[in-house]
N, C-alpha and C positions, 0 to 999 in steps of 0.2 A: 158773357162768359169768355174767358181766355182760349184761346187755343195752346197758348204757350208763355210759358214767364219765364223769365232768367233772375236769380236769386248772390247777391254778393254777401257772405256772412263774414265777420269779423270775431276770431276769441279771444279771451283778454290778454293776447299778447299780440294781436291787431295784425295776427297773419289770415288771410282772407283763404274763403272755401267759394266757390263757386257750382251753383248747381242750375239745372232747368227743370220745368215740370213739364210734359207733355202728355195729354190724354190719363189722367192721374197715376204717370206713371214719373217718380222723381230721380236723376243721376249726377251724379260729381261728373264736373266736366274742366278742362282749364282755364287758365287764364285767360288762353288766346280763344279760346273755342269761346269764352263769354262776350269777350269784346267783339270777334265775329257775328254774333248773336246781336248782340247789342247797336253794333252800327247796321244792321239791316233792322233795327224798330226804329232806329233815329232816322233812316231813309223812308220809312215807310207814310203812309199818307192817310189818315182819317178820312172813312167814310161815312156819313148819316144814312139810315134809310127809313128816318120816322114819314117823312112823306114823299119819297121817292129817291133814291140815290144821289146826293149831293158830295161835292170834295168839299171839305171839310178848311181847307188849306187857304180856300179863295178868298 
């Protein structure tokens, strides 16, 4: 389960909406507030824990 997802949508004239969902609650947010969002999942680091806490990374 997610704790949180960022959402980039496109309408047919390929201007882009930007939304997040947290705890199912969903809000329009910017540009900049998405890519903020987005470079801390690109920084973030997988971790396993089918049998014991593993990085994911290694």
């Amino acid at each position: 389960m997610l704790a949180e997802s960022i959402n980039e949508q496109f309408d047919e004239n390929g201007n882009a909406t930007y939304t997040v969902t947290k705890e199912n609650e969903t809000k329009t947010i910017s540009e900049e507030e998405y890519y903020d969002i987005f470079e801390k999942y690109n920084n973030a680091t997988v971790v396993s824990f089918a049998y014991g806490a593993s990085d994911a990374a290694r």
